[in-house]
N, C-alpha and C positions, 0 to 999 in steps of 0.2 A: 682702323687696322693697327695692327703693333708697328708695323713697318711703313712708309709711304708719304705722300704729296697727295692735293688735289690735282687732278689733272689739271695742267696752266695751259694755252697755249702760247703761251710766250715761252714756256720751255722746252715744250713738244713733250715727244715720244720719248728721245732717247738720250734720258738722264740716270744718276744711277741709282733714283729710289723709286721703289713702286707710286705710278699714279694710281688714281681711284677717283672714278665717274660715277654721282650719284649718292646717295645715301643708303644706309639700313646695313648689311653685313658682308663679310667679303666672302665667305665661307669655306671648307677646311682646308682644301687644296691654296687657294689664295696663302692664308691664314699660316700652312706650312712650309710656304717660299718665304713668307716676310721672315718667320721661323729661323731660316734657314739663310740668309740674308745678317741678318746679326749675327750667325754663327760665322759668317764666312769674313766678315769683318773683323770678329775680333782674333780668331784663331788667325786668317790670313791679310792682314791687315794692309798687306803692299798687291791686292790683289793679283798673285800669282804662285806657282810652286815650283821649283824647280827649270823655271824659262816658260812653263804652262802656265797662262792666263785662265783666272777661273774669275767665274761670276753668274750670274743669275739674268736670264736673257730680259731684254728691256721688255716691258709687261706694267700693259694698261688692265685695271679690274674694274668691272661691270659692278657695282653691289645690289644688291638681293634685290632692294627698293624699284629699281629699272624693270627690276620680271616681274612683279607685284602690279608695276603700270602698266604692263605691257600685256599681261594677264586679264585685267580690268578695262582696261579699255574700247578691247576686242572682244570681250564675253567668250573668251576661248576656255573657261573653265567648263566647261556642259560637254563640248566635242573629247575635251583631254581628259574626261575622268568616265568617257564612254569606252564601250569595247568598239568603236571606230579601229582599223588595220590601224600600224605604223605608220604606211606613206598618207592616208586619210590624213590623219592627227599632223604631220609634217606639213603636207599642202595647205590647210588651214590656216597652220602657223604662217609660213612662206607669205601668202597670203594676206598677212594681216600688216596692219603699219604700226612703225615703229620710229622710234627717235624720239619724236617730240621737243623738251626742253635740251635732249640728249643729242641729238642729230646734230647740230653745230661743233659740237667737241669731235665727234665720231668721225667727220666729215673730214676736222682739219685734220685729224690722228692721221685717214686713209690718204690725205692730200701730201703728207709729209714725210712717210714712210716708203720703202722701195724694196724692200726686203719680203719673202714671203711672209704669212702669218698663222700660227696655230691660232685654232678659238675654243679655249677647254674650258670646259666645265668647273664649277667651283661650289659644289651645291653645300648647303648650311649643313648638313647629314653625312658628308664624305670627309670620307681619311680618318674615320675616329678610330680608336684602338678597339672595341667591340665589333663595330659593322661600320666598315670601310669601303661598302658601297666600291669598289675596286672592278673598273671595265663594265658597269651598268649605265652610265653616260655614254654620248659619242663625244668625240673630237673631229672636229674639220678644219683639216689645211686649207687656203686658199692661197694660190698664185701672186695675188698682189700685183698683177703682170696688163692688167687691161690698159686699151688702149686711153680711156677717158678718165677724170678721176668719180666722175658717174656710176663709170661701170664697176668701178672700183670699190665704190661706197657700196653700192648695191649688191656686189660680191660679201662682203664682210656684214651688211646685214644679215642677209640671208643663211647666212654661217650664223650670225649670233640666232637667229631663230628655231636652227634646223637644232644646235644643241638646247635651246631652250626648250621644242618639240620632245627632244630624246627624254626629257624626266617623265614623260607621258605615255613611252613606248612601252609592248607588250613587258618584254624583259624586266624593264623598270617597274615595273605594277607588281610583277610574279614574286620581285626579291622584296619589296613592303610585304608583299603578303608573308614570305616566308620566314620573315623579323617579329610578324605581327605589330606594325607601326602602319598608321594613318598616311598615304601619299599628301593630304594636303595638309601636312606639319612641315614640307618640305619648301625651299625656296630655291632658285639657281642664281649664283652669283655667274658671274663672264670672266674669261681670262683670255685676253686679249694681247700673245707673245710673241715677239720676234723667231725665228726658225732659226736654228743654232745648224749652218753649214756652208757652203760652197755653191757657187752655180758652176756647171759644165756642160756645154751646149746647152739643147731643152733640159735638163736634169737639173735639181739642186737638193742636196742632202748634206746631211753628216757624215763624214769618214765613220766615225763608229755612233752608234746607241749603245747603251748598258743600262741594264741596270743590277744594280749593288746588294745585295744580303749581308748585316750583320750576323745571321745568323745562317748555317751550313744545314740545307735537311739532306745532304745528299753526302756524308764526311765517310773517305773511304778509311782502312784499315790505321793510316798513321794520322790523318788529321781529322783535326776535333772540330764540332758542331761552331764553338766561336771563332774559328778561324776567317768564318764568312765566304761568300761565294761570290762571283760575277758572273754574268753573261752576256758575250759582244756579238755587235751584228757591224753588216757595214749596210750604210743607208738608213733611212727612218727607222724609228724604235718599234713601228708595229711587228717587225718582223719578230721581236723579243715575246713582246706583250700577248699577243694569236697565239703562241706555241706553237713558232714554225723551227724549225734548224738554226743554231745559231752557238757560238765557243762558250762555252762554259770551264769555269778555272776556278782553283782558291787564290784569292790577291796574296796571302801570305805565301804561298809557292806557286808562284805563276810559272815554272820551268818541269813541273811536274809532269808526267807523261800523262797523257790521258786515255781513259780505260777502253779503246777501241783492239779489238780482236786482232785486226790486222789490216794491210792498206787498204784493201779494198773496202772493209766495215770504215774507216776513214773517211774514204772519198764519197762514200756513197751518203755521210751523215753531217756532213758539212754546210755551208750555206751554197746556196746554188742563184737564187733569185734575191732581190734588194727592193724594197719600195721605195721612191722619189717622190718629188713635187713636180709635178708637167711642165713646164714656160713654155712648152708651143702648144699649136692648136688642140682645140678640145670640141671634137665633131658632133660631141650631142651632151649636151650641157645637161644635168639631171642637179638641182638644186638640193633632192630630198637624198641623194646618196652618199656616204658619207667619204668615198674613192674620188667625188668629182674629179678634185686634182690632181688624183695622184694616180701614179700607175707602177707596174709592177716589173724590173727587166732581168735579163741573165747578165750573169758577170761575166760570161764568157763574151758580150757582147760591150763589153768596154775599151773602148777605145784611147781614152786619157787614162796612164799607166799611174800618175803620178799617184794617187791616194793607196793604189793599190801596193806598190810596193813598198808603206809603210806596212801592212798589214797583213800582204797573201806569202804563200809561198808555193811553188812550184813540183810540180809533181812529174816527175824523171822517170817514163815510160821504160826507156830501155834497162832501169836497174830499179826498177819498182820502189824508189824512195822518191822525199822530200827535199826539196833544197832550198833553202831562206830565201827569200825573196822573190822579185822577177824576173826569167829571165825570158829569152826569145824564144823558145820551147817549151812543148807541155802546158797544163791546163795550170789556171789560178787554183789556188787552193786556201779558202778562210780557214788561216788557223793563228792567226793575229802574231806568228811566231818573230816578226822583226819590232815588235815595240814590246810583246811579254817576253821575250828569251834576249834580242839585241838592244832594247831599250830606245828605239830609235827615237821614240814618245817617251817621255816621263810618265804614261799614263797608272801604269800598276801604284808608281811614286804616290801620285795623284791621289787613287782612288783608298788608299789605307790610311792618309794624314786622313782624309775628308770623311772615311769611316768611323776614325776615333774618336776625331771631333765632334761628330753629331751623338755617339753614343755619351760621350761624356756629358754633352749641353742638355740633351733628351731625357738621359738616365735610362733609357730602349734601348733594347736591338732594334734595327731602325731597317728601311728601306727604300733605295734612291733610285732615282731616272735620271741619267746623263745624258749629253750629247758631246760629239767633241768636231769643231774642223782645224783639219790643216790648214786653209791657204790653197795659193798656187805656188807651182814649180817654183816660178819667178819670185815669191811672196812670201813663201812658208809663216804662216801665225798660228800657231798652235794655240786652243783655246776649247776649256772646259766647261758646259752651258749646265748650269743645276737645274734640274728642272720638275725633278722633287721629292718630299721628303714626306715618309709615313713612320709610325711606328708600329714594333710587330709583338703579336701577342704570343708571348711564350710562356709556357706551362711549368711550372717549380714542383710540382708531384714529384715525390720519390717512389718509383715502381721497379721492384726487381722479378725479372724472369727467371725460376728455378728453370735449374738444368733438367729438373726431370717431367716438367712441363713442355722443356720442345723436343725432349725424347716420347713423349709421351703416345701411344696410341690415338689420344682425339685431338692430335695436329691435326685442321685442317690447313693450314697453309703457315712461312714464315716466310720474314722478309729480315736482310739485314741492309737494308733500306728504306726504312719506317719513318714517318712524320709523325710527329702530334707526340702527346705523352698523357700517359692514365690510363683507366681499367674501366671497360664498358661491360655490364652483364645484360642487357635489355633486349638485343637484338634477336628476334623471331623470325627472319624473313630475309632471304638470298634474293639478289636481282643478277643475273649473268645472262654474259652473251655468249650463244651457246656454241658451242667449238666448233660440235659437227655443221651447223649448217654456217658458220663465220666467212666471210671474204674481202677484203678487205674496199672493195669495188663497192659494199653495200653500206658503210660504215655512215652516212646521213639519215639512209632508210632507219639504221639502226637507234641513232641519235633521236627519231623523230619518235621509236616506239618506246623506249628507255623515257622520253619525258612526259609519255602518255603515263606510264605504270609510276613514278612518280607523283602525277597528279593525284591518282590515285592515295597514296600512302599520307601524300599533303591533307588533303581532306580527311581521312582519317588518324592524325595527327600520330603515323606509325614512321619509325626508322628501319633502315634496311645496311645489310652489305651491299655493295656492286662489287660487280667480279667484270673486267672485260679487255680486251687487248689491246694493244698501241696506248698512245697519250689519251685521256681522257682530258674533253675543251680544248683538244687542239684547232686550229681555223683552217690545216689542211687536214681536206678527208682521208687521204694516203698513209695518216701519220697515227690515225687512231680514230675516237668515237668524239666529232665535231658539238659535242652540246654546249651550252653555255650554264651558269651557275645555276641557275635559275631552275634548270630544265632534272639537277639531278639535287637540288636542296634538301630534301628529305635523308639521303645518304648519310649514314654517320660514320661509314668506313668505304674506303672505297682501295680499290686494287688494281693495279696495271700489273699485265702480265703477257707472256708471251704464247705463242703457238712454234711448232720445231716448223713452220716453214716462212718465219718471220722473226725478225730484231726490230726490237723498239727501242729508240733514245727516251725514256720517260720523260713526263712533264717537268717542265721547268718554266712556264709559262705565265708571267708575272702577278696578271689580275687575278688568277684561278687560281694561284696559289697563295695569296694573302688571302681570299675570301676563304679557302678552304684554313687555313690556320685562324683566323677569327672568329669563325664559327667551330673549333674544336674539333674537326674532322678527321678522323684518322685518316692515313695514308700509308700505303703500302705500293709498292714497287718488287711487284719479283722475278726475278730474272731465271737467264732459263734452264740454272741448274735447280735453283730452287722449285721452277715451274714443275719441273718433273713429281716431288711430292705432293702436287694440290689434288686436292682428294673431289676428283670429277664425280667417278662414281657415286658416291657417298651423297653428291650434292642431289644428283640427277634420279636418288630415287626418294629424295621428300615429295610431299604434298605438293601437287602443283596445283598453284592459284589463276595465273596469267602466263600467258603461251601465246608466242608470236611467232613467223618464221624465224624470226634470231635472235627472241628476247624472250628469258622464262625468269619467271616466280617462284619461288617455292618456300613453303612455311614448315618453321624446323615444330617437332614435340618441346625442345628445348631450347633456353638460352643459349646464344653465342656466349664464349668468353674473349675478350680482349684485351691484349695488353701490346701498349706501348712503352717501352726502355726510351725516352729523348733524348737523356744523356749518352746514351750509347748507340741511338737511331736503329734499335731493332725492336720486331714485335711481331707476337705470335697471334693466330687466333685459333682457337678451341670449340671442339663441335661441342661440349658441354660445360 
């Protein structure tokens, strides 16, 4: 590794270079902390910024060598490269034994830690700047809370297993194929990390998850593309990462208003639910699940104020405003306005030295996952957990949109909130969900025929538009069409759009939107004045191929034309 220690157990867990168990490679994720680890050393060399303690959570790695034995040992390659379900291929693994020469180190790591632990994945394939493999592995929290340190060990096995199983699952197979790369080129390394938060009662999380954009796809009228984005949640980072509701800001004007219509579009697009780590009972234990330990609460149901009121603010029933922080009245409200507006956190401080620094070291636009905790009341320790670093693939085409091209009559659609950048002429083929029959109660069903007609396209090595409402890859079904990457890879443009009896907050959903920028995918987001000139009609009387109750096909006589502006985040597309 560039970074790191063998694992000793004379030093244990929690020293502050990476261990490393095993031989052969750590793989990209690993590979991008050690990265990331020099960076933080030498730009922040007194490890901290501003009164915030920053650093890189203590993290034992697994190397590749360990899955190779562990592969081998159990003849598990026959079950994992069959079409066996998911949970098949997981019980297998679970199943199978492990440690070996390995199990004595593993044993004291679990004997001597107390802290919860993430077990992420680190495969030799992931984070590269082409194919970033981004949300195709699992990750399992585990409690670290059992009574014995038996039970303990056996927890943290079974975690390293379950993500070992994940490079095997359907998803994982779907995204080799649509790379066209070999599954057994691949190896998994283990990341074995401390949980960057707080415990409070059963509960333990981070005050915030973020993660960081050097690069803006969303830059409204006065700020520009490098200005960079963020997006905070309070509690575990899956809340980010799913595409569920969660504060989005530029770090460069974090006081900036944000684009909501009015209170009530506000209230209603906020964070509502938090995911946690469980430390009490767990009444049916499921190994092969990736939630074992974690569960999902309302914020309405918090009872310790104290994290909240670095974070919420208040929402004043009787004069329909907000009021910074918490008080004894009205409901919480995430809009993180006492650490971006009052500063109560140095966090914004934080997160812009730590921007510049990685782009400088990197020479990317780059892409990070934080965590942060306060402390207690009684304790306050502010402290920012890196947890990791990719780089992002941005496009240098120079493409200019004439003016008399989106005046034009063969608009079908514009967005001035476009990803991607370049000019596609290839596309023959519309995949939409079709208005009239839409609801938004069907939005799984609809996910499920969407990656049928896909398959499709895949095997014929065809690309398409999608046309469809709410967040596309969101992990609530409420919020849009729930697919995963996998399910709409063949897309080479894709559109979120609205219906007049529905607002969408668009994607902003971490893993789905680096795999859609790595792979060159256009993006389009139109809102719902723009909605009104998408040309339905027009669409609805091509050739239709495939027809579902709320998924159709249809094949143009002609090229699409496509243009995306990057630098200016607009783009048209053209029925000819």
């Amino acid at each position: 590794m560039q970074s790191g220690t063998e694992f000793s157990r004379e030093k244990g867990f929690f020293n502050e270079e990476f261990n490393y168990i095993g031989t052969g490679l750590p793989g990209g994720k690993a590979t991008g902390l050690a990265q990331s680890q020099e960076i933080l050393k030498k730009h922040f060399p007194d490890g901290e910024i501003s009164g915030m303690k920053i650093n890189i959570p203590a993290t034992t790695v697994l190397l590749s060598d360990v899955f190779d034995d562990f592969m081998e040992s159990n003849d598990l390659y026959e079950i994992a490269l069959s079409d066996a379900s998911d949970e098949d291929i997981a019980i297998s693994f679970i199943n199978s034994s492990f440690g070996g020469i390995y199990a004595g180190d593993l044993y004291y790591l679990i004997e001597n830690i107390k802290k919860p632990l993430a077990i992420r994945s680190s495969s030799i394939c992931e984070d590269s700047l082409k194919e970033p493999f981004a949300g195709v592995y699992e990750t399992k929290m585990v409690a670290n809370n059992q009574f014995t340190q038996t039970d303990k060990y056996n927890a943290l096995i079974n975690a390293v297993k379950f993500v070992y199983a994940s490079l095997f699952f359907q998803q994982s197979k779907d995204y080799f194929r649509t790379i066209n790369r070999d599954i057994k080129e691949e190896k998994m390394g283990i990341i074995i990390q401390e949980v960057i938060g707080d415990q409070f009662e059963n509960n333990f999380h981070p005050a915030i998850s973020g993660v960081l954009k050097s690069y803006n796809f969303y830059p409204s009228d006065s700020i520009k593309p490098d200005a960079g984005f963020a997006a905070l949640a309070f509690g575990l980072g899956k809340t980010i990462v799913d595409g569920s509701s969660c504060w989005s800001y530029c770090p460069r004007f974090p006081r900036t208003p944000q684009p909501f219509n009015n209170m009530k579009d506000l209230l209603n697009n906020t964070q509502k639910k938090y995911w946690t780590i469980n430390l009490g009972n767990i009444d049916n234990h499921n190994p092969v699940a990736e939630t074992e330990y974690l569960m999902q609460n309302s914020i309405f149901e918090i009872q310790d104020k104290f994290q909240l009121k670095n974070i919420c603010s208040t929402y004043d029933f009787a004069n329909d405003r907000l009021i910074m922080g918490i008080q004894n009245y009205g409901a919480p409200v995430l809009d993180f306005a006492p650490t971006l507006r009052a500063e109560m956190l140095p966090l914004n401080t934080v997160i812009n030295k730590i921007m510049q620094a990685c782009e400088e070291e990197t020479g990317n636009k780059v892409e990070i996952e934080f965590a942060v905790s306060i402390g207690q009341e009684q304790n306050p320790e502010p402290r920012f957990g890196f947890l990791q670093l990719r780089p992002i693939n941005i496009s240098n085409e120079t493409v200019e949109i004439p003016e008399k091209e989106i005046d034009s009559n063969d608009i079908l659609l514009s967005s001035k909130n476009a990803m991607g950048n370049g000019i596609s002429k290839d596309i023959f083929d519309i995949v939409f969900i079709r208005p009239d029959t839409f609801e938004i109660k069907n939005t799984q069903q609809i996910a499920k025929d969407v990656a049928e007609i896909n398959a499709l396209f895949y095997n014929n090595k065809r690309k398409y538009l999608l046309i469809g409402f709410g967040r596309w890859g969101t992990s609530d079904p409420w919020c849009g069409i729930p697919v995963q990457w996998s399910q709409i890879s063949n897309a080479k443009a894709i559109v979120e759009t609205v219906l007049p009896s529905m607002r969408a907050d668009f994607s902003q959903g971490a893993h789905f939107f680096h795999n859609m920028t790595a792979h060159n995918v256009f993006y389009f987001s139109v809102n719902e004045e723009e909605a009104k000139n998408l040309d339905w009609d027009w669409i609805d009387r091509q050739k239709t191929i495939n027809e579902t109750k709320y998924v159709k096909h249809v094949r143009l006589p002609d090229d699409l034309k496509i243009m995306v502006d990057g630098r200016k985040s607009v783009g048209i597309i053209l029925k000819k």
